[in-house]
C-alpha positions as CSV (number, residue, x, y, z in Angstrom):
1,X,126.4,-134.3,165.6
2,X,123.8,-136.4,166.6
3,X,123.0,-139.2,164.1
4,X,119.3,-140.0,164.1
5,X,118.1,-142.7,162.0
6,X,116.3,-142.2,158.2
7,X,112.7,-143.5,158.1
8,X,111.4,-146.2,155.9
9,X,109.0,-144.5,154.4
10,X,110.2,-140.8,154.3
11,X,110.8,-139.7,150.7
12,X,113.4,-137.0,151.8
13,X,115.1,-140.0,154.0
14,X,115.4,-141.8,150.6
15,X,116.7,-138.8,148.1
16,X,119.5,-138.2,150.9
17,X,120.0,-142.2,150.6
18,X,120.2,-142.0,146.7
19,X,117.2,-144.2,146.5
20,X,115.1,-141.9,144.5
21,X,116.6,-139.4,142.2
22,X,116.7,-135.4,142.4
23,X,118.4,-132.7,141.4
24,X,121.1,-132.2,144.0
25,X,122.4,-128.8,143.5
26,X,124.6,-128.9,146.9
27,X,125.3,-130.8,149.3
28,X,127.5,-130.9,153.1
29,X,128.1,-133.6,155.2
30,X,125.3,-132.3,157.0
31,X,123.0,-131.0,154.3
32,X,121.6,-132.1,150.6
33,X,119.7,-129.1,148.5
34,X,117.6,-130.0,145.6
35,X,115.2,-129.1,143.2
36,X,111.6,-128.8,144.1
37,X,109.4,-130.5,142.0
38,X,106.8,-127.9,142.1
39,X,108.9,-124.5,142.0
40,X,107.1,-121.7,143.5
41,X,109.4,-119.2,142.0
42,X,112.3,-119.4,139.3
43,X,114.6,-120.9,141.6
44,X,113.4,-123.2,144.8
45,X,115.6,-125.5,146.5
46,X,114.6,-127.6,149.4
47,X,117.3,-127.9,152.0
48,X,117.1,-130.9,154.1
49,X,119.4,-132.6,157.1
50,X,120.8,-135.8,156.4
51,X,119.7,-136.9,159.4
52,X,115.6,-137.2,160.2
53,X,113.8,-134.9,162.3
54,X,110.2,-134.4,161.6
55,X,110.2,-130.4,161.2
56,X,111.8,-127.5,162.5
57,X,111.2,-127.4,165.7
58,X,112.1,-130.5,166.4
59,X,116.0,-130.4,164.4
60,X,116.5,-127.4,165.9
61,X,116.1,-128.6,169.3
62,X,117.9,-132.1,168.3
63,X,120.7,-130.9,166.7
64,X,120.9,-126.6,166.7
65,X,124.3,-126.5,164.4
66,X,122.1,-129.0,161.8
67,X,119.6,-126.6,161.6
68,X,122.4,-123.5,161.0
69,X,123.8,-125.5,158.4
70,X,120.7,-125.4,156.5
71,X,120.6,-121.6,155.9
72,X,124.8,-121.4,155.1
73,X,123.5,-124.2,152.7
74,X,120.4,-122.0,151.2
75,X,123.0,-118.7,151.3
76,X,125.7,-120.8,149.3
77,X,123.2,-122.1,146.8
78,X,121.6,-118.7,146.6
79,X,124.9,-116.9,145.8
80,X,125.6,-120.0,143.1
81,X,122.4,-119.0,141.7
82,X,123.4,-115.3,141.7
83,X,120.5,-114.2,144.2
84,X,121.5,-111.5,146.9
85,X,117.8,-111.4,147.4
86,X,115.7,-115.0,148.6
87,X,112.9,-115.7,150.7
88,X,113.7,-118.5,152.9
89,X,110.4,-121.0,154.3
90,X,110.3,-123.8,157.2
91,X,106.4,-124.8,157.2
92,X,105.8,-127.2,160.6
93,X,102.7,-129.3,160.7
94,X,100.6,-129.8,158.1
95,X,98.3,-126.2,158.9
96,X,101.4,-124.5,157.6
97,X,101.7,-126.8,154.5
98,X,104.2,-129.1,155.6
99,X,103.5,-132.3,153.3
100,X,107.0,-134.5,153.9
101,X,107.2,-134.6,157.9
102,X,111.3,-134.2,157.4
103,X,112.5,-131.0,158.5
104,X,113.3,-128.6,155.3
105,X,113.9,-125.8,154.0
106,X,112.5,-123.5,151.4
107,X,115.3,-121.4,149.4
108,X,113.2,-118.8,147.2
109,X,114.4,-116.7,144.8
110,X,114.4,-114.9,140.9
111,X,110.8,-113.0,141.9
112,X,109.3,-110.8,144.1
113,X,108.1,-111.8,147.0
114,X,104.4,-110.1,148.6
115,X,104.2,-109.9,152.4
116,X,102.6,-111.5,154.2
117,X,102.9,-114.2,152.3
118,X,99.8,-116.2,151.1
């Protein structure tokens, strides 16, 4: 595991640090999962590395086990929940609607889901 250092001013950095509070529903020595503050569907988790990488791309080629963590993290908070069914989201760069530039993801579920998505 390659350790990569939090930034300053990333709020994900800092809810991983404790420094601002969320709703952890699971965490790994790898990975936190917690509430989103603007829920898309009945249940949405964000699942982020404890470690910084800007997006997706970039954890994945940093740190590839990191980035399979995060989806055993999503299925294990998913089947807590009592979803078989979930949608899950990485967004890179800010055209896909990526608005905190540490890499997370989206665990969806409790609704339908419409594809494509909007």
């Amino acid at each position: 595991m390659t350790s990569v250092a939090p930034v300053g001013d990333c709020l994900f950095c800092k809810i991983v640090a404790g420094d601002i509070p969320a709703e952890v529903v699971h965490s790994t020595e790898r990975t936190v999962a917690f509430r989103d503050l603007n829920p898309q569907a009945p249940s949405h988790v964000l699942v982020v590395p404890r470690d910084h990488h800007e997006n997706a791309a970039a954890l994945a080629a940093a740190d590839p086990e990191a980035s399979a963590e995060l989806v055993r993290t999503a299925a294990a908070v998913a089947g807590a929940e009592g979803h078989d069914d979930y949608r899950l989201v990485f967004n890179t760069g800010s055209g896909a609607g990526q608005t905190v530039f540490h890499a997370h993801l989206h665990l969806l579920a409790g609704r339908s889901f419409d594809w494509p998505p909007g």
